[in-house]
Structures are given as C-alpha cells and as structure tokens.
N, C-alpha and C positions, 0 to 999 in steps of 0.2 A: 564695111569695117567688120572685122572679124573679133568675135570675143575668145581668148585662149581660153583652155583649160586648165585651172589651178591644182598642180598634181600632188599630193601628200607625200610627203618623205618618212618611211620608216622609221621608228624610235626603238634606241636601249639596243643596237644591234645588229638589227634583223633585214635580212637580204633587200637590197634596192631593187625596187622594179628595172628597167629601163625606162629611161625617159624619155618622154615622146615629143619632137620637137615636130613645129608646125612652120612651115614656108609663111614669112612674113607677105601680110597681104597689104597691096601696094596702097590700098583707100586706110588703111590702119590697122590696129588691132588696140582691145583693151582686155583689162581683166582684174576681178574682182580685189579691193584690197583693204583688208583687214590687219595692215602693218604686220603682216610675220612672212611675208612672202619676198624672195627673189627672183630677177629675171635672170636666165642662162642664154646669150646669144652666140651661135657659132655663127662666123664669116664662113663663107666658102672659097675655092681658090681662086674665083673671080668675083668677089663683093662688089656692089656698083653704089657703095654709099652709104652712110650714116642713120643708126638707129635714132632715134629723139622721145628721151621721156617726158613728156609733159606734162610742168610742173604750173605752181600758181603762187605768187607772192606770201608770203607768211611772216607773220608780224613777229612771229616767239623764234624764227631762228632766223630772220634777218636776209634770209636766201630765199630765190625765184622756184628753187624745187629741180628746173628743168635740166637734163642730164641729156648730155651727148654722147653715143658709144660709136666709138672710131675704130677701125682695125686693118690689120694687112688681112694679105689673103689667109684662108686656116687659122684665124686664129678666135680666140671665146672668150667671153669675157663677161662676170657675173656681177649684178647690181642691186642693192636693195639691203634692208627691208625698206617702205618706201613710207615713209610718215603721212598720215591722214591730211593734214592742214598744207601737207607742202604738195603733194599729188594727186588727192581726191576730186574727181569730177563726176556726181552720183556715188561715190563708193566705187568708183575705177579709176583705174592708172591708164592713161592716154599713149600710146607710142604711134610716131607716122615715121614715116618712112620717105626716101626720095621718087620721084616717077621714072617709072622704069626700074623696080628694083629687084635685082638678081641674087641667087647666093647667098640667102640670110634666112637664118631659121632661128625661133626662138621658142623658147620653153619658161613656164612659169613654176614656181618650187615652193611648198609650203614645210617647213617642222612643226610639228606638233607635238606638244608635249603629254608623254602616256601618263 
C-alpha cells in the first residue's frame, strides 16, 4: 500500500503547480486526512475497474462513509472533502482498488487558506 502525497493548492490567485498524479497501486493507497482535502481520479482509455473509498459507519450522519468512483474511459472525477468520523482509519482515508488494475491514476488536493 502506497501513501499518496497530499499536494497544496495555491491561494488568492496564484499560478497552480501541475499536479502530480500517482498510478493507483493495486495492494491500495491512503493519504493523510485533515477534512480539507480532495481526491482527483483520472480513468484512462482502458480503466479496468472501480476506485473504493473506504468509509466506516458514523452515528452523526447516519451514512457508511464508503464511496464508489465508476467511470468510462477518459474520464475524472473529483471527491471529498472526506469527514473524519466517516473515513478516518489512523488519521487516513483508505482507497483499494480491483486486482489487476490498469489505467487509473489519482492525486490528492489540499486548499489552504493564506
């Protein structure tokens, strides 16, 4: 399992880096979360399956947490900020992935406020 890197977004402005997306690693990935963060998944033109955010029951919003990200090919699709009680396991957000998986890349997105 692979921890991503949580990339800061520019504030009031000022020129975006690029952002650096990371090939989803087929044992998982996690990444730090402090509820202000987004995940960015681009499919690729042959995706072979389903991102999985894994969540955990939470009594204050009545929901499981866990989110499915489906897509055709090419396409992206952004999720979050990810609530502490609904996705926390240590202070990370959990995502697996199917075996065998091709074509998917993700990036994780922080604002911060200057």
């Amino acid at each position: 399992m692979a921890t991503l890197v949580v990339q800061d977004l520019p504030v009031y402005g000022e020129a975006l880096d690029p952002v650096v997306f990371t090939a989803a690693d087929v044992a998982g990935d996690a990444f730090d979360n402090a509820e202000d963060v987004v995940l960015w998944v681009k499919f690729g033109a042959a995706p072979s399956g389903n991102v999985v955010v894994e969540g955990a029951l939470a009594g204050d919003s009545g929901r499981d947490g866990t989110v499915v990200i489906t897509s055709g090919a090419s396409e992206q699709h952004m999720c979050g900020p990810f609530k502490g009680s609904n996705f926390n396991e240590g202070g990370q957000v959990s995502l697996t992935y199917p075996s065998g998986i091709t074509d998917i890349t993700v990036a994780v997105l922080r604002y911060t406020k200057g």
